[in-house]
Structures are given as structure tokens and as C-alpha cells.
N, C-alpha and C positions, 0 to 999 in steps of 0.2 A: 417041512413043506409049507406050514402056515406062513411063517419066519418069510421065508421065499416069495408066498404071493404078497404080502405086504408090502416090504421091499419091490417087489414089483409094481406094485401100484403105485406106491409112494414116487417110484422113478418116472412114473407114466405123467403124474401129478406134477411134478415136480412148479411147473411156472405157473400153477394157479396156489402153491403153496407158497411160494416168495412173493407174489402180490397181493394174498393175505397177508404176510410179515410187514411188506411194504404199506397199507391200509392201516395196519394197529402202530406201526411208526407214526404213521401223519396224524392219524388219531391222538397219539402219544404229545407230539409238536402242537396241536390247536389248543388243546388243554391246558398245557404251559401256556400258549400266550393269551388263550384267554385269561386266566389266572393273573398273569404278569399284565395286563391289560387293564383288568376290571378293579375303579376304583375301591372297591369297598375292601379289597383287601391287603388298601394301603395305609388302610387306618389305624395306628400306634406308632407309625413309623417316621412322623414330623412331616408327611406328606401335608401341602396345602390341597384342601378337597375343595376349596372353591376357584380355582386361578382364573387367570383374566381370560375372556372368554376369546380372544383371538390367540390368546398363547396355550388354550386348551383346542382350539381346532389344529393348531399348527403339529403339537405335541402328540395329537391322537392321531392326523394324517402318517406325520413318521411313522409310527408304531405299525398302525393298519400296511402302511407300505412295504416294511420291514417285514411284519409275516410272511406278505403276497408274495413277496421275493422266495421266500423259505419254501413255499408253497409250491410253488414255478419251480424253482431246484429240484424241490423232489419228482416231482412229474415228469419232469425231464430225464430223469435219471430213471423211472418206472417206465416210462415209453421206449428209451434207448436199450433196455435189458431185454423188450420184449419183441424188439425187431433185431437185434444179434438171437437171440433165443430160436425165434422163429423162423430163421433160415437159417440156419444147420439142425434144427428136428425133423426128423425123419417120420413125423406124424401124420395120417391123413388129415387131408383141407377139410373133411368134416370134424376132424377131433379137433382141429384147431379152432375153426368157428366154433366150435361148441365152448373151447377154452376161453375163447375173448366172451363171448356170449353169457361165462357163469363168472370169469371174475374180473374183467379191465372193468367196464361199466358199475357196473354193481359193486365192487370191490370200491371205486374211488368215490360212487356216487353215496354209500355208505361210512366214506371216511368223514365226511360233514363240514367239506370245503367251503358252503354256505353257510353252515346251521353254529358253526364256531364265530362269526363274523358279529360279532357285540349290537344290536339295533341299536342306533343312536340317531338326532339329529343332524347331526357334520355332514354337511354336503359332502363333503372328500371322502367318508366313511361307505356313504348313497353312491361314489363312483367304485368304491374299492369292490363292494358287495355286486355292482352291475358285470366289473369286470370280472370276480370269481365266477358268477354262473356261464360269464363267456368262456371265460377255461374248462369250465366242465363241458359246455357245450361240443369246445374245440375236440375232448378228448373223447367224448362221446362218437363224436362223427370221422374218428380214425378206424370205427370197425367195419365200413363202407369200401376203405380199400388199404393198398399198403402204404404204411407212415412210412415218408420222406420228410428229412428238414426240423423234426420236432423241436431242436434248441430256438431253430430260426425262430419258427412261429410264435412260439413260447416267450421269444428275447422282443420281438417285434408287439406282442398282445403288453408286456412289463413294461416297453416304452411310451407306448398310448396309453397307460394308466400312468405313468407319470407326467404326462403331460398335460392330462386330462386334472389333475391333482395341481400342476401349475396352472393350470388355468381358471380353478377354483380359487386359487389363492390372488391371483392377479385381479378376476373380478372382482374378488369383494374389495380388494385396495382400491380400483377404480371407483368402485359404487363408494367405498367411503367420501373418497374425493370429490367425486362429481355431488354427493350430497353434501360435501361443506362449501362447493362455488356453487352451487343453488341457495342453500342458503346465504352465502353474501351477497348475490344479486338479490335477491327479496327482500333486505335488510334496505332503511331507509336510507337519504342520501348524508344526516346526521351518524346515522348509526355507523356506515362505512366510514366516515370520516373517525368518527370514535375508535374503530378497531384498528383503522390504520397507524391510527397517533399511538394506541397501544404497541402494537409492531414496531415503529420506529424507536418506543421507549427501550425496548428491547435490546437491540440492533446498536442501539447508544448511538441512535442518529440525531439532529436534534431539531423539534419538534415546533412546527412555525403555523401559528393559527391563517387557516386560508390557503397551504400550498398542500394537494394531496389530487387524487386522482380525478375530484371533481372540479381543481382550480381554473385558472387561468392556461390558457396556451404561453407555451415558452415563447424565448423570445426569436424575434425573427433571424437575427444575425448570429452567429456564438462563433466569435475568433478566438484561437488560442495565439497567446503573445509568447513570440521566440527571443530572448534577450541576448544576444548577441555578441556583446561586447566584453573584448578581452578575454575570451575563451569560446571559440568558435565550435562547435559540434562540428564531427564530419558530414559532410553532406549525406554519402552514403547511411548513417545511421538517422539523420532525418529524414531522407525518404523510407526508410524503414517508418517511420512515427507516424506516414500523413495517411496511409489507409487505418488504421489504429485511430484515427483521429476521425476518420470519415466513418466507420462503424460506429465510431460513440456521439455523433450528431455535430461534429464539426461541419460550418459551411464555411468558414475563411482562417485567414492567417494575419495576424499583425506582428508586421518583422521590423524588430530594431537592431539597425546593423551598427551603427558607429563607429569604429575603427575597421569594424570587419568587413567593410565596401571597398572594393577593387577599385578606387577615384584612379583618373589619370590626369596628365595634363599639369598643369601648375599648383593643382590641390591635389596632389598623389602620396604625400607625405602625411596624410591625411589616414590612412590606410596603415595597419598594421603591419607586420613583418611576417605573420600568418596569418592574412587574411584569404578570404575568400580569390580563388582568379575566378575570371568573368562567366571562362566557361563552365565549371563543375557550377558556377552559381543560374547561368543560363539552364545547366539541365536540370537544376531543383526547381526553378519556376515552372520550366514546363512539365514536370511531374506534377506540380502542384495544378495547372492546369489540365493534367489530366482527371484529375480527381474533381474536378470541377470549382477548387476553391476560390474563393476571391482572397486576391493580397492587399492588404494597406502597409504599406513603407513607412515607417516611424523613421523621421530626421531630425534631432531635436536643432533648433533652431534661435536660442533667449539663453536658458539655464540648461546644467549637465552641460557645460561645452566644453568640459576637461580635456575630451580626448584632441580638438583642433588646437584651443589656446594654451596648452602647454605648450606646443612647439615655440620654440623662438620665433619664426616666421611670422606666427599667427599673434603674436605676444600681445603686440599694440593695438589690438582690439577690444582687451579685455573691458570690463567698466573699471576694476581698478589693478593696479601693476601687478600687486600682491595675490591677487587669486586669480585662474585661469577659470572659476566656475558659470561664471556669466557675460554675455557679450555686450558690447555700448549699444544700442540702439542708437544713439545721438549719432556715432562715425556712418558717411556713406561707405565706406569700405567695407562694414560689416554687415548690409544689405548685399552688396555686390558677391562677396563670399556665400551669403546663404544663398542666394539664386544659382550660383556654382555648384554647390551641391545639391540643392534640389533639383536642378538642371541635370546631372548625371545620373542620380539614380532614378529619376521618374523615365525618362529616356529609354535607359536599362531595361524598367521593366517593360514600356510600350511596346521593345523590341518582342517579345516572345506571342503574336499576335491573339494566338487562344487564350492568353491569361486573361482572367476577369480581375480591374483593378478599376475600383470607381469611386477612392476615397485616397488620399494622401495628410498623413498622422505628422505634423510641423511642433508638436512635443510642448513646449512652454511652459514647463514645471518645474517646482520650485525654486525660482530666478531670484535666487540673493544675489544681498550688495549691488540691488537697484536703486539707479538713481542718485548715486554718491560721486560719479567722477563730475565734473566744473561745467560739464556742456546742460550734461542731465538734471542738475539740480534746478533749474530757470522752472521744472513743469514737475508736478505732482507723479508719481506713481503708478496712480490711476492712468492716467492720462499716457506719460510712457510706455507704460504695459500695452494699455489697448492700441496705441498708434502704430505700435511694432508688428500687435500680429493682425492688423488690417494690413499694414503694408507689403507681408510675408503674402498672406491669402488674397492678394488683387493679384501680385503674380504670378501665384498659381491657377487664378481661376484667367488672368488673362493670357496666356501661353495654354492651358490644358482645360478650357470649358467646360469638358465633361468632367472635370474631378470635384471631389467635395474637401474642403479642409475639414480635418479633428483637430481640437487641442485638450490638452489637459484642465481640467477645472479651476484646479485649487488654487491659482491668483485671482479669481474670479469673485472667490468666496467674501473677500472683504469688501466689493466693493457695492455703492450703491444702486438701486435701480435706475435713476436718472442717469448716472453716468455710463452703462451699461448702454441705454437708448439711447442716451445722447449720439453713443459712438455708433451707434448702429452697427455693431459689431456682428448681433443675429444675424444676419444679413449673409456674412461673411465666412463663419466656422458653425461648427457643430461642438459643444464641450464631449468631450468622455470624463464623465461624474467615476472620479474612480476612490473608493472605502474599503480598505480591506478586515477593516474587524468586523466582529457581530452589529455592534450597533450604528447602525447607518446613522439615522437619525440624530445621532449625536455630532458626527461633522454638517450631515445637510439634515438640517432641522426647518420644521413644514412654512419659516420664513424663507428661507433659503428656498426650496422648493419654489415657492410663488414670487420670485424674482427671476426666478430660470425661465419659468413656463410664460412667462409674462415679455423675455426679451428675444427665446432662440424658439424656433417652431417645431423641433425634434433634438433629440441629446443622443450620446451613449451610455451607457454603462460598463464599470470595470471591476470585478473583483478579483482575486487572485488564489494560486492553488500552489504556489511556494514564492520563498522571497519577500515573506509578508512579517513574519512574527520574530525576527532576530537574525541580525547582521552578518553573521556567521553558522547559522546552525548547520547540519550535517543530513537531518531527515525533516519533513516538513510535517506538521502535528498537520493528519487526515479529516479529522474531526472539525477543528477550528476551521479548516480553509472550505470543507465541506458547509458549516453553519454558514459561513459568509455568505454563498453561493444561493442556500436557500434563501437567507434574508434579503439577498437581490433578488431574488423572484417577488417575493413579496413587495418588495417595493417599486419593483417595473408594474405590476399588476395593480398598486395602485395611486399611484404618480402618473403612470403612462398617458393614461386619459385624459390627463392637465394639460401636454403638450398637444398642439393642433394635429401634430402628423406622427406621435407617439414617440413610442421609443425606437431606435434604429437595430438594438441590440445590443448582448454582452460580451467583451472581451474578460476571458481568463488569461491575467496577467504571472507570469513565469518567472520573477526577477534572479538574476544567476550577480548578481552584483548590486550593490544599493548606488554605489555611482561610481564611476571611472576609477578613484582610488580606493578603492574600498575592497576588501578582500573577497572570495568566494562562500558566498551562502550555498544554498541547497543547489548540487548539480542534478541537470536537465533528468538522466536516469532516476534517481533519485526521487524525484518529483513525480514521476509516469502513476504511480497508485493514486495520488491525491488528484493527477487531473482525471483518469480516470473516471474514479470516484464524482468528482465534480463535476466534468462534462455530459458523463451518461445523464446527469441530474436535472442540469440546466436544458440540456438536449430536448428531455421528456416534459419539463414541466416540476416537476416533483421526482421522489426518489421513491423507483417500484419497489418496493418490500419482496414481489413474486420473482424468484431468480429464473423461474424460467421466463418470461418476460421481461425481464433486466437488460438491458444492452452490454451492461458492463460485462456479461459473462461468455459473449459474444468475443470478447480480444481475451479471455484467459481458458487456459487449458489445467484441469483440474484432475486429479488422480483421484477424489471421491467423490461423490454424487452430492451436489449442492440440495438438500431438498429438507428444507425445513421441519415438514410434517411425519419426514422420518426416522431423523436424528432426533429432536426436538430442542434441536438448541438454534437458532438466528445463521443464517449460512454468509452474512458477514457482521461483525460484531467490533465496533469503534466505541472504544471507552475513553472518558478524556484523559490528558497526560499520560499517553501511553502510544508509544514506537509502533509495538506488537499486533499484528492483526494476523490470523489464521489464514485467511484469505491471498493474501499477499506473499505472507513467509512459506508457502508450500506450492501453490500452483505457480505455472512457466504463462512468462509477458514480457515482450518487449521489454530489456534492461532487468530484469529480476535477478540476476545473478550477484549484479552493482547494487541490488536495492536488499538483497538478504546480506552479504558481502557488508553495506553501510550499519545494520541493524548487529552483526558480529562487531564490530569495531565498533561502536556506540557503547554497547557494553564493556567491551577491554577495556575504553580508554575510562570508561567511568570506575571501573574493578581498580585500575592502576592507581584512580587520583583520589579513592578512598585509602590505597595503600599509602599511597603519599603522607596523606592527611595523618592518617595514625603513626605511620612510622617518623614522623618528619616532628609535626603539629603537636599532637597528643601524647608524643616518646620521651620519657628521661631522661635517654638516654644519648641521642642524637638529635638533637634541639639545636638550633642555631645557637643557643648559651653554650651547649656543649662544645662545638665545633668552635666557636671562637676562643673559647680556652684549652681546646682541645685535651680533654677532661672526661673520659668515660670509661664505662666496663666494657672490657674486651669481646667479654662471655657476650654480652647484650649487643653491643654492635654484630657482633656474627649474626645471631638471632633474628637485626633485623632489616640483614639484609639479603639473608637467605633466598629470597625470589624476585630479586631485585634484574638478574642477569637472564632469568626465567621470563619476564617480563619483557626485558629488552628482545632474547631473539624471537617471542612474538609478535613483535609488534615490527621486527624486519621481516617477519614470514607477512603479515599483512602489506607492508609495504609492496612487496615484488608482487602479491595477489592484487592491490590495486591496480598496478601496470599493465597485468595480464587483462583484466576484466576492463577496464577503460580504452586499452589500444583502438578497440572497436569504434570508440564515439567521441577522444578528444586526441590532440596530438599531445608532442612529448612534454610543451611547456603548462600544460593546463594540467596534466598528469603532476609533473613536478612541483608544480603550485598545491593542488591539492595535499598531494605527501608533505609536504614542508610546511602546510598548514595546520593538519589533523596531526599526523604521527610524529614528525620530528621534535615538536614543542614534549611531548611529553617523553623522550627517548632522551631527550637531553637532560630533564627533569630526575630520570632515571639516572644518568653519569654520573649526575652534578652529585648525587645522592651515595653511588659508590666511590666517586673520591672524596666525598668527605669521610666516608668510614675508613678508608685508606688514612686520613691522616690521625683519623683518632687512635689506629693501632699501630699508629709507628713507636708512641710513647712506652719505654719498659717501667720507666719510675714517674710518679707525680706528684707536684708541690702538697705542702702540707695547706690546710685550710686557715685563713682565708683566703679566696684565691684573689689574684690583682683586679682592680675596677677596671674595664675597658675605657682605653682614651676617646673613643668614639662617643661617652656619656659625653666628657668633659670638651671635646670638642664642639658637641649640639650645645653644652650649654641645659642637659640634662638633669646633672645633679650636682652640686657643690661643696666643698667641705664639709662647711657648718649650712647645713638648710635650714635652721632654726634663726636665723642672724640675719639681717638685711646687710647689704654692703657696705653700709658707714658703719655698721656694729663690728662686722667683720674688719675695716681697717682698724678701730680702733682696739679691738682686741687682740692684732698682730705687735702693736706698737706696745701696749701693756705687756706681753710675751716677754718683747725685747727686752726691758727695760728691766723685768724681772733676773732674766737671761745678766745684764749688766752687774747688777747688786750681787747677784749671785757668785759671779766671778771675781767681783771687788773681795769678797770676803774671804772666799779662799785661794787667792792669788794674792799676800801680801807686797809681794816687789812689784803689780802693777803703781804705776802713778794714780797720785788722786787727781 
């Protein structure tokens, strides 16, 4: 009977007996984590007890979070037992209030949902502990009426304590932040200059006393120069560039077209066989107009007139038979021809009425083999030169008043200050002073200077951002063309002031060709990082260190967060003599497919022409000695050319990828130029390499040693019998041979005659 009522009771009890069991589990759980929590009983274990105090909030926030979660599960789970529980017992509403009354409250409020919570410092610790007493609180005022929703509430109280925990963490990064730009606003105007030069050192930017956030304003003009000639960009991928160009502080456009001008009329031959037609060229103007640019037309008009005086037509204008590179001045014929052309395209462009065009570029650089043909030698040089481009610039300024002529400097450079005034040439042009290495000063040195400022009342400047440092290269060194850029700021900033009405501005020059014959240097794609880089530069004044106030980062789309202060490494990093930039090889820009694409091929063809070297150069065994006596080991020739044909079809898998990636921005002869420039030479290099090992294993047997002298010595005149013996020594010792040779035979051939 006892047995019975126990059981009985026990049964009656039954849900305040599983939420004691449920109370000594949670008890069970906060013990472990305090334990697994509390530093001191991580000591033996190679625990560091002191860590870095943001990787110790961060570390103890998880933890703390991690319980809470634990915590939450199980109340969840104790509330859900006790409202299935409680609608199917059969209990009176007083024994159940009495049931909630001696164990939900007390039972949970006793498991030490608080009292387990470690006191610490850590703000996020101070949110974790705010938010457990709100859980108890929640679970307390469930005996007021009946629980609906308890996961809800419970999952909605866990998500405001992580947010509340992110938002700990986000202010104190703010507050760090905003206390390292207070402190550089309170730092002197030496001191910022100091930090920034330190950042640039960094960055492998390079480091120009005087250009920094407290310098000079930029300049007022920044054209970027489009070279034009013998490999035309499609239009369509040049209007792609000009908003890319108007985010990075472009205000105009200096376009050198030369063969690539739609001429008609009796100078139509003038014109390439892909050039530009009028109309795709009329809608780049007026895009360009819409961006607001100003154009200046570069027509060179002295030197560079390869592309007209090749033709036979134009032939007889040359200054001499032999070279097409410079025109006579002395012939009216060759006045009448420039007016022809500057007549068309200036025309051309007045047609598009919104274009801003208030400058015309008549080029006059580098004019060799002046003054050599019979008419021109009667007058100096000097004199030549400047007569030519007064004469060019009175008809343009008399046909188009509102235009200004530019010319290029560097004839300029040799000549005197009288002569200069004499001609009163200021009057008439404007120079564009163009230097494309570090050191300006070393072409226009501060004499130089005070004969400019002395004869013309404003100048331009030019430096350039490809096309500058090697006749053919493939990628444009970032770095070099970047220094340039700065060191023209520096020297508009303090030059400027010399001239009466300053400086006009800077063109960043693009060169895609060194002159009319002259192969392809760096294509346009190719070049997009380095102007870039340079334009954002010139644009600002100096080169922001702060990426989020960079422009530059404004035309790139980037898959990690540029942010210096949280990586800790420079979010663009330009070291010298090196291709490679993080910056450029991962994030999408305009062209970037062609510009990673050029950086893969840089290296194969350098991989291959080391292989060359060694297997070719450095080998025993296939040595140009070898091949010309065709003289080697079988075993060793296999050996080395085992990745010879491995080689080859990579570098046709490149080929067809150039085509793919180029279709977009050049047509099919500027493609095929390319490929036959870069890949073919070394493809051939490659054949030439496996038919010679083809012939050195044609041989099954080979001579004994020594092997024969190549006639090839004896034909230079390389090496000679006797090299000890001058040639009268040598005739007379053939003759003593004989003679010896005579006696010799006299004695033992008795029946010859004496």
C-alpha cells in the first residue's frame, strides 16, 4: 500500500520532477563552461595568458555567445515539454499554478543563468549578462498566462544579442579609426607630410619633396593622348575608356590620327585601308562631347611625315629622295599640302557643334635631315625651323581665330634666346615641353627654363604613361611612368609661376608606335593600369595613400576590401622592375582580361627564352658546334628537347586567346601584327630548335676524332694553317716542303733524269 501511494505521488509530481532533472542539467552545462571559459585553468597547457587585447574580446565574445546559444536550446526545450505536458494533464488549474509556482520560476531561477556568467570587463560580456537576465525575465513572465511561440521569442531575444555583440565590435573599429584621423588632423603640416612620404615609401610609390596633400593644385588641363597611327582601336572600345577617363580627372583628349583620318578628295590616299570612316568617327566626337571633353587634333606637319611621304605621289616633297621622315619647307607645294590637311580635319571636327575644341596640336618633332636638300641650305636651321612653323600657325590662326596652335619643344631646345625673339615665334604657338623620364631637368635645365618663360607667355606639359621606355616592350613599367607624372607636378608647381599666364596643362602621352615604321610597343589595353594610376595622380595633385578617397578605386571592381588598416599590408603596392601588382592582376577594369592575359605571356615567353638559352647556349650537346657537324648523343638530344613541342602548343593556345581577348578593341591586322610580333619569333625559335635535333639523330655512326675544320673558319679568314707564321714565312716554307719533296724523290727513283 505504501509502494502505491508513492507511485502515486511520484505520478502526480511527475513535471516538477523533470524540471528539477532539467535545472541540475543546465547547472551541469554552466560549470563546464565556466571551467572551459576561466582562464586560470588554462595554465600548463601552452595557453598564452596574456593575448592581444582585441583578440581577447573577440575570443571571449564567441565563447560568451556560444553558451548563450546552449542556454536558449535548453529553455526552449524546458518550456515546450511543459506546455505539451500541460494540455493533456488532467490536473486542476490550481495544482498546476501551484506546479509553475514551486518549479518553472525557481527551478530556472536557481539554475544560475546569471550567477555562471564570468564578471569581466568586455563590453560584449556586459551585453551577454544584460541579455541573460532578459531571458530569465522572458521566462518568468510566461506564468501570467499560456506560452505561445517560445522558440520564436527565444530565436528573436539570440538575434538582438548578436547584433548587439556586432555592434560592439563595429564601434570600437570606428572609434579606433576615427581616433587615428583625429590624430592626423592634429599632427603638424611637416608631420603629415612626414607620414605620408612614409605611406608612399611603402606603397613603392616614389617620393617627390613638395607633392603631397598640402602641395600645389593640379593642373588645370590633363589630356590623355590617343596614338592613333597604324593600329586604330575600335571606336566602340574607346567610348568605353572616355567615362573611365572622366572619373579619373580627365578634361580633354589629344588625338593623333595620321593615316587613321578619313582625308578625301585629292589627299585621300593619305588614309589608311582601316581607317577610321567619318561617321563612327563623327559619333566618338560627339560622345566625347558629351562627357564634356575638349579635343586637340594632333597633325604633324615638319617631321614624322612617314605616313604621307612614302606614297609616291607625295614623294617629291621630301627634304631629301632617300627618306620620307621630313618634309622641305623650302617647296610651296609642301605648305599647300599642310593646309589640305589641316583644312580637313580641323573642319571635321567644327562640324560636331557641342565639341569643345580651342587648341590645334601641328606636331613639329624631331625633323631630321633638315636643311640638307639645295634650296634649304642658303638659311640656318634655326631659321628654317621657325619660318615653317610661323607659317603653318598664321594659317591657322588666320582661317580659325579662335584656335591656339601647340608644337612640340624639342627643336626648340638648341636654339638661342635672340633667335627665338627675333622670330617672334611666342606670339604664335604654344610649346608642349614633353620629358618622359624621372629627370626633367636634365633635358630642360633651369637655362632652358628662363629662355621659355622669357619668349612664350604660357607652355604645356607632357609626360607619358606608355610608349616611353622601349621600342617594343609588351607591359608598361607602372612605377617609372607613375614617377614621371609626379615629377611633372613638381615642376609645373614650380616653373609655372615664371610663365606670365602659367602653365595650360598636362597631356599624358600613350605612344602605340615610336614612328610610322616602327613596330608595336605597349597596346592601348595594356597601358589602361598605368594611366590609371597616373591620371588619378595628376588629376588630385598628388597620389591619395587613403583608398577610400582614391579615385582610382572608383573605375575598379575589387573582390576584397581595399583597407589598409585591416590587412596591414599597402592596398596597392608598385615595386620597381616588376610587371606584377595585386591590384591590377585580381580586380575587373576596362581591358583587364588583355592586361592579365599580357602578364601570362610575359612570363612564358621569358620561361621559353631561358630554355633556349640553356638548352641551345649553355648544352654540349646541341650547340651550334654540334649541329654544324652534326655530332651528338642521341640519349642527350632527346633529353633536351623533351618540352620543346610542350612549349610550342602553348604558346598557340596563347595565340588563338589573343584573338579572342583583342577582337573587342583592335581589328584583325593589328591582332595579326601583335601575334607575329610577340609569339611567332619565339615559336619559330622553337622549330628551328627541333629540326636541328632531327638532324642530329639521323646519324647511326660517327667519324672518328678529329673532326673536320668548318670551311666557314677558312672562308672569314678565321684561322689559318700555320697561325704561328706570317705569309711570306708561310710562302717560303711551302717552297722549302717542295724542294725537300724533289730530293726526296731524286733518291729513291733512280731512272728519273738528273
Amino acid at each position: 500500500m505504501m509502494h502505491t501511494n508513492i507511485f502515486i505521488l511520484v505520478w502526480r509530481r511527475k513535471i516538477s520532477l523533470l524540471l528539477l532533472l532539467s535545472s541540475v542539467l543546465l547547472f551541469g552545462l554552466w560549470t563546464w563552461a565556466y571551467l572551459d571559459t576561466n582562464p586560470s585553468y588554462q595554465q600548463g597547457y601552452g595557453v598564452n595568458n596574456i593575448p592581444d587585447s582585441t583578440d581577447n574580446i573577440a575570443k571571449d565574445s564567441y565563447k560568451h555567445i556560444y553558451v548563450l546559444q546552449k542556454l536558449i536550446s535548453q529553455a526552449n526545450r524546458v518550456l515546450r515539454f511543459q506546455q505539451e505536458s500541460s494540455s493533456s494533464n488532467k490536473i486542476s488549474t490550481k495544482s498546476k499554478k501551484d506546479l509553475r509556482s514551486q518549479t518553472h520560476p525557481n527551478s530556472l531561477a536557481n539554475s544560475g543563468l546569471g550567477r555562471f556568467l564570468k564578471p569581466t570587463k568586455n563590453p560584449t560580456s556586459i551585453v551577454i549578462e544584460e541579455a541573460s537576465a532578459q531571458t530569465l525575465s522572458l521566462v518568468a513572465r510566461r506564468k501570467k498566462g499560456p506560452i505561445v511561440g517560445e522558440s520564436y521569442l527565444f530565436e528573436e531575444e539570440r538575434l538582438k544579442i548578436l547584433e548587439n555583440q556586432q555592434r560592439v565590435r563595429n564601434s570600437a573599429m570606428d572609434e579606433i579609426q576615427n581616433q587615428m584621423e583625429n590624430e592626423a588632423q592634429m599632427l603638424s603640416s611637416a608631420e603629415r607630410q612626414t607620414q605620408y612620404e612614409h605611406e608612399l615609401q611603402r606603397m613603392g610609390i616614389p617620393v617627390v619633396a613638395g607633392i603631397g596633400p598640402d602641395g600645389a593644385k593640379p593642373p588645370h588641363e590633363r589630356l590623355v593622348h590617343l596614338d592613333l597611327k597604324g593600329a586604330p582601336p575600335k571606336i566602340s572600345f574607346l567610348k568605353q575608356l572616355l567615362p573611365v577617363m572622366k572619373t579619373l580627372g580627365a578634361t580633354g583628349l589629344l588625338i593623333e590620327y595620321e593615316d587613321m583620318f578619313p582625308f578625301e578628295g585629292n589627299i585621300s590616299t593619305l588614309s589608311a585601308k582601316n581607317a577610321y570612316n567619318r561617321e563612327e568617327l563623327r559619333d566618338f566626337l560627339e560622345t566625347c562631347a558629351h562627357f564634356g571633353f575638349n579635343v586637340m587634333p594632333l597633325v604633324q606637319t615638319f617631321g614624322h611625315m612617314e605616313y604621307a611621304l612614302k606614297l609616291q605621289e607625295f614623294a617629291s616633297m621630301r627634304e631629301l629622295p632617300d627618306s620620307p621622315q621630313s618634309i622641305c619647307p623650302s617647296q610651296k607645294s609642301s605648305l599647300f599640302f599642310i593646309e589640305a590637311m589641316l583644312n580637313q580635319v580641323v573642319e571635321f571636327h567644327l562640324q560636331v557643334e557641342t565639341l569643345k575644341m580651342t587648341h590645334i596640336h601641328i606636331g613639329c618633332d624631331e625633323v631630321a635631315r633638315m636643311g640638307e636638300c639645295v634650296q634649304c641650305r642658303q638659311k640656318t636651321k634655326g631659321e628654317l625651323f621657325l619660318n615653317h612653323v610661323i607659317n603653318v600657325a598664321h594659317f591657322v590662326r588666320n582661317k580659325w581665330s579662335h584656335l591656339k596652335v601647340v608644337i612640340w619643344d624639342d627643336m626648340l631646345r638648341g636654339m638661342t634666346l635672340s633667335e627665338m625673339q627675333h622670330s617672334q615665334i611666342g606670339q604664335y604657338v604654344e610649346p608642349m615641353i614633353w620629358v618622359y623620364i624621372n629627370d626633367i631637368y636634365r633635358f630642360i635645365p633651369p637655362m632652358l627654363w628662363e629662355r621659355y618663360t622669357r619668349v612664350f607667355p604660357t607652355a604645356w606639359a607632357a609626360s607619358a604613361f606608355k610608349g616611353a621606355f622601349g621600342e617594343s616592350l609588351m607591359i608598361p613599367p607602372i612605377q617609372n611612368h607613375l614617377e614621371n607624372n609626379i615629377r611633372w607636378l613638381a615642376v609645373i608647381a614650380k616653373e609655372g609661376g615664371r610663365f606670365s599666364k602659367g602653365f595650360q596643362g598636362l597631356a599624358l602621352t600613350g605612344w602605340q608606335r615610336y614612328d610610322h615604321f616602327a613596330v608595336l610597343c605597349e597596346l592601348l589595353p595594356t597601358g589602361i593600369p598605368s594611366l590609371m594610376v597616373s591620371l588619378s595622380t595628376v588629376s588630385k595633385g598628388y597620389f591619395e595613400t587613403n583608398p577610400k578617397e582614391n579615385d582610382l578605386l572608383k573605375v575598379l571592381q575589387c573582390v576584397y576590401q581595399l583597407d589598409k588598416r585591416r590587412s596591414g599590408h599597402p592596398w596597392l603596392d608598385l615595386q620597381p622592375n616588376s610587371h606584377h601588382n595585386q591590384l591590377f592582376s585580381t580586380c575587373v577594369y576596362l581591358g583587364h582580361q588583355f592586361y592579365k592575359y599580357s602578364l601570362r605571356l610575359y612570363e612564358l615567353l621569358a620561361e621559353i627564352q631561358m630554355y633556349l638559352n640553356q638548352v641551345q647556349e649553355h648544352s654540349a650537346w646541341m650547340s651550334d658546334y654540334n649541329v654544324r657537324h652534326n655530332f651528338s648523343s642521341p640519349i642527350r638530344v632527346h633529353e633536351l628537347t623533351q618540352k620543346t613541342p610542350i612549349y610550342i602548343s602553348e604558346l598557340q593556345g596563347m595565340s588563338r586567346q589573343a584573338q579572342e581577348l583583342l577582337y573587342e578593341v583592335f581589328d584583325k591586322y593589328t591582332i595579326a601584327e601583335f601575334i607575329e610580333q610577340t609569339i611567332y619569333p619565339t615559336i619559330g625559335s622553337l622549330q628551328r630548335h627541333l629540326a636541328n635535333a632531327q638532324l642530329l639523330l639521323q646519324p647511326n655512326h660517327w667519324p672518328q676524332r678529329p673532326l673536320p675544320i668548318a670551311q666557314a673558319l677558312h672562308d672569314l679568314h678565321l684561322i689559318s694553317d700555320e697561325p704561328h707564321l706570317s705569309a711570306g714565312a708561310q710562302s717560303q716554307q711551302q717552297q722549302h716542303h717542295q724542294q725537300l719533296q724533289a730530293q726526296t724523290l731524286s733518291h729513291h727513283h733512280p731512272h728519273m733524269p738528273n
